[in-house]
ZAMARGU-4260 file (C-alpha; in steps of 0.2 Angstrom, whole numbers, plus 5000, padded with zeros to 4 digits):
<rodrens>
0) 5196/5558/5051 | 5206/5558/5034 | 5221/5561/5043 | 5219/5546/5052 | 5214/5536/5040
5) 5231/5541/5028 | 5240/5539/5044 | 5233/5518/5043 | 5236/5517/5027 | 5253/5523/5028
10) 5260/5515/5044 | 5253/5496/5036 | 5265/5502/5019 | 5277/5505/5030 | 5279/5490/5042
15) 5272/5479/5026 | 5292/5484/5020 | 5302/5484/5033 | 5291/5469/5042 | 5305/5455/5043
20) 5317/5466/5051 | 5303/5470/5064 | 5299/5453/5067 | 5313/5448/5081 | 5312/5462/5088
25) 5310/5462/5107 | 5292/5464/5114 | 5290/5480/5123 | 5277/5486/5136 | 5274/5505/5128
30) 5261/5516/5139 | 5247/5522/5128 | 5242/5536/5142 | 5251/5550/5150 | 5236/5553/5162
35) 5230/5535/5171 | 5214/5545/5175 | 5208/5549/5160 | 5197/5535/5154 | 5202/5522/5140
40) 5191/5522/5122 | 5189/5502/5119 | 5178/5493/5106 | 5173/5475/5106 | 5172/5463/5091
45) 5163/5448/5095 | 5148/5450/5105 | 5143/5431/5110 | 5142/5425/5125 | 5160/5424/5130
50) 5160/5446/5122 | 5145/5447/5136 | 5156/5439/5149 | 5168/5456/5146 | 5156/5467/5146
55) 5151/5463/5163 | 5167/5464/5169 | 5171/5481/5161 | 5156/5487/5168 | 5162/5486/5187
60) 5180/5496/5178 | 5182/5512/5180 | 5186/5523/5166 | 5183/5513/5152 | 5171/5521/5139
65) 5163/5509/5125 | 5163/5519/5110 | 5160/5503/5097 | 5155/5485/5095 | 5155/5473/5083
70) 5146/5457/5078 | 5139/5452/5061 | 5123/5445/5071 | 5116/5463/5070 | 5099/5457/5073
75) 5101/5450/5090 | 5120/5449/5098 | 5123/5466/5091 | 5109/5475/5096 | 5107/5467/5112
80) 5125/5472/5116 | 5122/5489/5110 | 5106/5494/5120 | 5114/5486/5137 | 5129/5497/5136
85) 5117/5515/5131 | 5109/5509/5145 | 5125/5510/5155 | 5130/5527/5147 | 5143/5524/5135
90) 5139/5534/5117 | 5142/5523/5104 | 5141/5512/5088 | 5137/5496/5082 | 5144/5490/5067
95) 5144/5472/5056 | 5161/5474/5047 | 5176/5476/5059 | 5186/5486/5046 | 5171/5499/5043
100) 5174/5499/5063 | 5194/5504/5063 | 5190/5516/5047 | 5175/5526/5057 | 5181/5526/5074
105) 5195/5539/5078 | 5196/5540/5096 | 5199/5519/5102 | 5215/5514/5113 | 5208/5498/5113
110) 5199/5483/5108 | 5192/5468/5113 | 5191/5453/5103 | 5180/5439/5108 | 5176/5432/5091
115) 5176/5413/5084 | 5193/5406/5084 | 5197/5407/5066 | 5193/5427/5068 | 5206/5432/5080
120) 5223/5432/5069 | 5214/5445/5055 | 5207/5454/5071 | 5220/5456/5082 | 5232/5458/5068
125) 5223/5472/5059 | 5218/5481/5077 | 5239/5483/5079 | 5243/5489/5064 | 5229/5502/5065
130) 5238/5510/5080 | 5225/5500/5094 | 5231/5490/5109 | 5224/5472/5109 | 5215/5460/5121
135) 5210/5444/5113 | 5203/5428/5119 | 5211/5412/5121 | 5214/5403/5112 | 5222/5416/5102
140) 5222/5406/5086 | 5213/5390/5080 | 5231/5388/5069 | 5249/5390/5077 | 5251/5401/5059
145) 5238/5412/5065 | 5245/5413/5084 | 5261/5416/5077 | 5256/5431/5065 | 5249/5439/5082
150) 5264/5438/5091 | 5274/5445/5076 | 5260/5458/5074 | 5263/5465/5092 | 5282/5465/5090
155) 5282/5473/5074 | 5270/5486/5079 | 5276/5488/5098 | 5256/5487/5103 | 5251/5478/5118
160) 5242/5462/5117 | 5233/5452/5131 | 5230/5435/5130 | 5214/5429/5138 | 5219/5417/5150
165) 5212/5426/5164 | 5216/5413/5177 | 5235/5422/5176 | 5228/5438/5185 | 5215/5428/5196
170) 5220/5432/5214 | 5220/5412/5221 | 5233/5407/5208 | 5243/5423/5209 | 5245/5419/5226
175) 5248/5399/5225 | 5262/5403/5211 | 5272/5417/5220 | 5265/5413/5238 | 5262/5394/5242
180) 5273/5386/5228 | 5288/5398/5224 | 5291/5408/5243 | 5287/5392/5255 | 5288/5376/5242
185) 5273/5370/5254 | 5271/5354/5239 | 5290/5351/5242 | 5294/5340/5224 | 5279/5341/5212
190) 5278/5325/5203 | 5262/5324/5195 | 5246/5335/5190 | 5227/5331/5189 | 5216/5341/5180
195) 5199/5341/5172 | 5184/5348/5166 | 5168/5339/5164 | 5153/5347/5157 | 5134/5340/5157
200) 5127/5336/5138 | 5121/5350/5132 | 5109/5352/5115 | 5117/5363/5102 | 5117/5381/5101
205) 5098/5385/5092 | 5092/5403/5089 | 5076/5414/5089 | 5065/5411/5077 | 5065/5423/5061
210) 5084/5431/5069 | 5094/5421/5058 | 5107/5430/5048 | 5109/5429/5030 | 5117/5417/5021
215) 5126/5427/5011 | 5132/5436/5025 | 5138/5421/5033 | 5146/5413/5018 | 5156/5432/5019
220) 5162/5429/5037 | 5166/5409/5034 | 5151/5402/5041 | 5143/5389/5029 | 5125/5392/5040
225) 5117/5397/5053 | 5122/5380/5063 | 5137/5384/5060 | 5140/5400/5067 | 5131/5395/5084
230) 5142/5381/5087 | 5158/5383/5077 | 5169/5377/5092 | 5160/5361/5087 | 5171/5360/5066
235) 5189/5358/5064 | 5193/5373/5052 | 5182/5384/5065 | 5188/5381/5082 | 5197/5365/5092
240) 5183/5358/5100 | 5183/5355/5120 | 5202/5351/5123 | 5205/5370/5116 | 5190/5379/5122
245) 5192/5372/5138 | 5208/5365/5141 | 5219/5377/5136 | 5212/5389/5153 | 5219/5374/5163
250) 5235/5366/5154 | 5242/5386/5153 | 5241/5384/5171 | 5252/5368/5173 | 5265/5376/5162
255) 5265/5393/5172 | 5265/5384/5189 | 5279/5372/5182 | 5290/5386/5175 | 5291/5373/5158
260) 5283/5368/5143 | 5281/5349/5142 | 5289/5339/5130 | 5279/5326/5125 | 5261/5323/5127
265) 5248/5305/5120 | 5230/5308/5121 | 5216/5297/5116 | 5199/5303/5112 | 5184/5305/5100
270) 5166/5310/5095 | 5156/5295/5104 | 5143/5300/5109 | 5139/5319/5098 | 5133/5316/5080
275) 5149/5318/5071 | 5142/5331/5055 | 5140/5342/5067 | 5154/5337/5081 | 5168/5335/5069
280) 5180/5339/5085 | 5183/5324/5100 | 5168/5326/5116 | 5180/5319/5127 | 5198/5319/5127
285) 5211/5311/5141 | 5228/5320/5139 | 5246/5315/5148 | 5259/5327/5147 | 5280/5325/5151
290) 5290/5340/5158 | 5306/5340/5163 | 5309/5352/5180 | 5326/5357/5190 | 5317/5343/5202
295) 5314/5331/5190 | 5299/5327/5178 | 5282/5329/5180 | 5269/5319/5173 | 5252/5329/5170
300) 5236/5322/5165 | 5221/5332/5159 | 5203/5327/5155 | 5189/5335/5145 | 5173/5325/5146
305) 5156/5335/5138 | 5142/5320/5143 | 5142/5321/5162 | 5147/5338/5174 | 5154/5326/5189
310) 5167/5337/5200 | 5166/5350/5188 | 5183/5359/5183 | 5202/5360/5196 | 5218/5359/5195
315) 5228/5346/5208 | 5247/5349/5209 | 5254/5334/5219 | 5270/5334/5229 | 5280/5325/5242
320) 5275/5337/5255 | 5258/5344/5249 | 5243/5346/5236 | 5234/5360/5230 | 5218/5359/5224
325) 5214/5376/5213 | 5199/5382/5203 | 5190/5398/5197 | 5178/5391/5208 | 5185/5397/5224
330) 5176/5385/5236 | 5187/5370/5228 | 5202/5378/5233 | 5209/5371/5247 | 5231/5365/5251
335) 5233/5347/5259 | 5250/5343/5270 | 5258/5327/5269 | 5259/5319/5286 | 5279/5315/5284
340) 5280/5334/5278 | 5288/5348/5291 | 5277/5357/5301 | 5269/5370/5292 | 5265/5383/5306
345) 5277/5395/5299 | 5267/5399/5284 | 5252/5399/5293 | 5260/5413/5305 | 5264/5423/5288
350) 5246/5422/5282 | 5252/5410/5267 | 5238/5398/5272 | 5225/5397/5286 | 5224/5387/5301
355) 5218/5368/5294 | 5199/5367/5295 | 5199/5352/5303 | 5217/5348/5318 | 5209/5331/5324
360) 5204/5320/5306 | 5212/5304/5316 | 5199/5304/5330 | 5186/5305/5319 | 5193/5291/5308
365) 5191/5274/5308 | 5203/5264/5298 | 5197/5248/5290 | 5212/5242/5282 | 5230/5242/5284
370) 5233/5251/5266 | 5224/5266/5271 | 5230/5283/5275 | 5223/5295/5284 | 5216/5308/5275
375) 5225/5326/5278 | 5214/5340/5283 | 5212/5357/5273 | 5220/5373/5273 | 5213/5388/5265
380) 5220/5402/5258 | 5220/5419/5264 | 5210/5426/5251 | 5195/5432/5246 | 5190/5436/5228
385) 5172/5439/5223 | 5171/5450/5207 | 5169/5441/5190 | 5182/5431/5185 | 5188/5439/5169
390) 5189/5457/5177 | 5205/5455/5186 | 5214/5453/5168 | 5205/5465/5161 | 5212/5478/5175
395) 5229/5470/5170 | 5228/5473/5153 | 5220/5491/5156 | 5232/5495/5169 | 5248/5489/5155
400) 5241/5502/5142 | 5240/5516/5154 | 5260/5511/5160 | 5256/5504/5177 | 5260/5487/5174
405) 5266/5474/5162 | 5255/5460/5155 | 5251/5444/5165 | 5248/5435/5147 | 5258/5444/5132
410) 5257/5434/5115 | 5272/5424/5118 | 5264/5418/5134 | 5248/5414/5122 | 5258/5406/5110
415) 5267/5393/5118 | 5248/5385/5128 | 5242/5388/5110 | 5258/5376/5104 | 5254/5363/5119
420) 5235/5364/5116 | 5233/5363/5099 | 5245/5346/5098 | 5234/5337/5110 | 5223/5335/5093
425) 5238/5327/5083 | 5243/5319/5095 | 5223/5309/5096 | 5225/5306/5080 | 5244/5299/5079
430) 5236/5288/5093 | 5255/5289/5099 | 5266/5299/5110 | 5270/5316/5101 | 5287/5327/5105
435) 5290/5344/5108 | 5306/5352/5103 | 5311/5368/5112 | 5311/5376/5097 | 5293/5373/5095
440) 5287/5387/5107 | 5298/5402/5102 | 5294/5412/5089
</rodrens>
């Protein structure tokens, strides 16, 4: 144990001296295990809601062994974490302080962060430089200082780091990117994006009675009370408020599917219907991003709306040949031919897409006015995913630190939605159309 410790001790020296020569270094991919079979020692910081979520997942994963969690809600979130996975098997600790964690537990690979926002730089950061492969939640950072340490961390101590936009290892937008878009260009010229996701009014975060934590302890970890801490996605030096908790899943997507980052975005928004103590970011926000393709630019707009759920939350890539409608929810998912597009039979011979659910829309249609179109029936995809929607990058990240794959969402992937994201803010508040420059998004 003391060796370990020293080891610590000595490797932060070290890299604390020879830090800005490590910082451009290149990122590299370095297996943490010799034998894929033998299971992986993970701990997890943060054991909310969104910590739950993980554990879920990790529970249907082989070969991972809990050994630690974290949470300074060590009356409820803590405990309750801690007794579901002893139920499970895994022998193991709880702990309040994530640096007693690192100093008492000498047999991690990795961790799992799924702390508040303002947590994940000091976290993921420390987790690296005490010898521990990383996967955070998005967004990594609520400050592009903080996502930018992360990234520099990783580099600097050639640890790997996931990103936890999950939707990179999901199977339907694996195969629309690589599949649909990429091998058989079945939208043709994208020229626009839809995307939203609206959520019904919710009361805020409230907790059992006579479970609240400390003050002093919350004032230790950055929370001014107990409110606070319940719903701190809700205060601007806490989190980003909607168009970060829940926009970034969706606009990382635009950029990946794209193969660009945008270079300009407006937004409009505010707190108009939340008290505004308490819901100091925007309830709803409408978002238009610029990017410029090989084919062209692309206008993308994005809503986030908290007072009413209608149609939930999709992605809609629009081209002259075909849409694609894409969600986590796997029964929106659907690809729509233009009429004057080719025939797409091919594709469906190559199990790209399925046959369309419906070959006869015209005969069922009646046409009221000349301006109308015939709406163009549905094809599926050939895919069937069931399992819970984080466990697919879990695997990923898993699979990268025993050496059998590389990460769908390294930092610098993180880093550049957090650098799109995060400007949507400004750019509300400018209440004018905000540039990007290239430079922006590399580190």
């Amino acid at each position: 144990m003391a060796e370990k410790n020293l080891d610590r001790r000595e490797f932060i020296k070290v890299s604390s001296a020879l830090g800005a020569g490590l910082v451009l270094a290149p990122y590299i991919i370095t297996p943490a295990k010799t034998d894929k079979n033998k299971p992986l020692n993970i701990a997890l910081i943060g054991c909310g809601a969104q910590g739950q979520a993980l554990i879920n997942a990790c529970l249907k994963i082989p070969n991972i062994k809990f050994k630690a969690v974290c949470d300074i809600w060590e009356s409820y979130n803590q405990q309750r974490v801690f007794r579901l996975l002893e139920k499970y098997g895994h022998k193991l600790r709880a702990y309040v302080d994530f640096e007693d964690m690192l100093n008492k537990e000498n047999v991690l690979d990795a961790v799992l962060i799924a702390s508040p926002d303002f947590w994940h730089e000091q976290h993921a950061v420390k987790c690296m430089e005490a010898g521990l492969h990383v996967y955070c939640e998005k967004e990594m950072s609520n400050t592009l200082e903080g996502a930018r340490k992360i990234v520099q961390a990783a580099r600097r101590t050639k640890k790997l780091c996931q990103i936890g936009h999950q939707r990179r290892s999901n199977p339907y937008y694996l195969h629309c990117f690589k599949r649909v878009i990429n091998e058989a260009g079945l939208l043709g010229k994208i020229t626009t994006i839809n995307g939203q996701w609206n959520r019904a009014v919710q009361p805020d975060n409230g907790w059992p009675e006579g479970k609240a934590i400390s003050l002093a302890t919350l004032k230790k970890y950055g929370f001014e009370n107990m409110h606070q801490h319940r719903n701190w996605r809700w205060y601007r030096n806490l989190g980003g408020g909607p168009i970060v908790d829940l926009g970034s899943h969706q606009i990382d997507i635009y950029s990946w599917f794209l193969g660009a980052n945008p270079f300009s975005v407006m937004a409009s928004g505010g707190t108009d219907y939340y008290d505004r103590n308490t819901h100091q970011w925007y309830d709803s926000v409408l978002a238009t991003f610029k990017y410029k393709t090989k084919n062209g630019v692309v206008r993308a707009f994005y809503q986030t709306i908290t007072t009413n759920s209608s149609q939930g939350y999709y992605e809609s890539f629009m081209g002259d040949s075909g849409a694609l409608t894409i969600s986590e929810s796997a029964g929106r998912v659907g690809i729509y031919k233009e009429p004057a597009a080719p025939n797409w039979d091919e594709w469906i011979k190559k199990g790209i897409i399925e046959s369309p659910i419906s070959d006869t829309p015209a005969a069922a249609t009646v046409v009221l006015d000349a301006r109308e179109t015939i709406a163009p029936p549905k094809h599926a995809l050939p895919i069937k995913f069931n399992d819970p929607y984080h466990k697919p990058h879990l695997e990923n990240f898993f699979n990268a630190v025993k050496g059998l794959e590389k990460l769908n969402c390294p930092p610098e992937i993180g880093y550049e939605t957090a650098v799109t994201v995060l400007k949507v803010n400004e750019a509300v508040q400018a209440k004018r159309e905000l540039k990007f420059n290239p430079s922006d998004f590399r580190i």
